[in-house]
N, C-alpha and C positions, 0 to 999 in steps of 0.2 A: 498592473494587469499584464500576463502574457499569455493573448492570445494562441492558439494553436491548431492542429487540425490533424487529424488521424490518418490519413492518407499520405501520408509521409514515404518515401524510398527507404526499406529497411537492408539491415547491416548482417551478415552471417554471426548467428550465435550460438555455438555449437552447444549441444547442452554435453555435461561429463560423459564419455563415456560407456564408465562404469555402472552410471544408472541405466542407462536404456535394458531396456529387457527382451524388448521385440521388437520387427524392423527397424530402419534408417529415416527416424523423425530429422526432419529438417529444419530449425529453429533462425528465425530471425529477429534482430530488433532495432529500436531506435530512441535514445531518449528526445521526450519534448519539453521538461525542463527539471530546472533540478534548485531546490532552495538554496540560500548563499550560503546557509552553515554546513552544505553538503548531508544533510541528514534525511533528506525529503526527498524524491525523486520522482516524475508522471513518463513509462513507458509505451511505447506500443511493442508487442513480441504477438509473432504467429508461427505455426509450427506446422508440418504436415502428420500423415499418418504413422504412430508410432504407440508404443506402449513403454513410460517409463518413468523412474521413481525422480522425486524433488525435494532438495532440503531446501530448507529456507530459512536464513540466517539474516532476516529480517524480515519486520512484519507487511506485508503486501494483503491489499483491497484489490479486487483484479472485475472489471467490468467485461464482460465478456461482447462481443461485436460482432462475429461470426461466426458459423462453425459450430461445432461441440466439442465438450470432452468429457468422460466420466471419471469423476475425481475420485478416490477412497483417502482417506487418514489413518486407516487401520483399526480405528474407534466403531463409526462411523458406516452404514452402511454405504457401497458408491452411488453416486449421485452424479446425472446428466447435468450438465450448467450449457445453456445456448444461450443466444443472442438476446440479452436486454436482462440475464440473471449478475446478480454480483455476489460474490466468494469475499470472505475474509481468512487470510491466511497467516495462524501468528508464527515469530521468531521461534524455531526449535523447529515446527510442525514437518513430516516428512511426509509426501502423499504421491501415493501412486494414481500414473497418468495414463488412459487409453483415449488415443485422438483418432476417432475410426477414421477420419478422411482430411481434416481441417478446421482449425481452429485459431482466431484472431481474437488477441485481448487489448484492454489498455491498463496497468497494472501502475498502482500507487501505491510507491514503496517509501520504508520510514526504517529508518537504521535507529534503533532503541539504545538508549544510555543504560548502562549499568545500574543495577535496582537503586543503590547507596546514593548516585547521582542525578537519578531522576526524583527523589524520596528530597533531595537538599533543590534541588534546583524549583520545586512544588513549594515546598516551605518558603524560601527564599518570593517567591513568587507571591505567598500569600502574604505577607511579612509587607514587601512592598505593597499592598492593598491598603492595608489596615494604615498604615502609615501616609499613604494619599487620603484615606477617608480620614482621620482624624486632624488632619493639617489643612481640610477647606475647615472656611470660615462656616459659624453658623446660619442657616437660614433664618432673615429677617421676619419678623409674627406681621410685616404691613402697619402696625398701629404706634401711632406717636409717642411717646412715654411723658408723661407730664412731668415737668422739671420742679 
């Protein structure tokens, strides 16, 4: 287990750019920990007042802890997310952002394998199931067998 706690000192994180669209949002953040295969990661980022697009080049769960924002996909009508809603944001997705004043998340992010490898690495995965289940012994029936 590692523990952690959200009130952490955050780090300047500029977002690109060329996404913003309106004013000078302010983006910080902080990781609180990150899995050993490097593939998992639990951030804190909070941003000030700003209007601006997101790509996301991996898939983020984002808990949102302060503030607002109103999110669109493009799809999707926009949608208010405050304090105690949770967002799922997959790999690809592009979403435009308006933070009328402030907004604090904690965002769990997962860098995805390539379909081929995630597809082998699942098999692989059930493969050793099956081969643990069929190599315990069998459960004993309790009753003596008469010799």
């Amino acid at each position: 287990m590692i523990p952690s706690v959200t009130s952490v000192e955050l780090q300047e994180a500029p977002i690109e750019p060329s996404w913003i669209r309106e004013g000078n949002p302010i983006a910080r953040n902080a990781t609180l920990s990150r899995s050993a295969d490097g593939l998992a990661s639990t951030l804190v980022w909070d941003c000030t007042a700003g209007t601006f697009d997101w790509h996301y080049e991996i898939d983020e769960t984002i808990y949102f802890l302060e503030g607002s924002a109103t999110i669109s996909d493009g799809h999707s009508p926009p949608r208010t997310f405050r304090a105690g809603d949770v967002l799922f944001l997959p790999r690809g997705a592009v979403c435009h952002w308006h933070v009328e004043s402030y907004v604090r998340k904690v965002a769990f992010c997962r860098r995805t394998q390539p379909k081929v490898l995630a597809f082998a690495m699942r098999a692989a995965g059930r493969l050793s199931r099956m081969v643990r289940r069929n190599s315990r012994p069998a459960p004993s029936s309790g009753f003596l067998q008469a010799a």
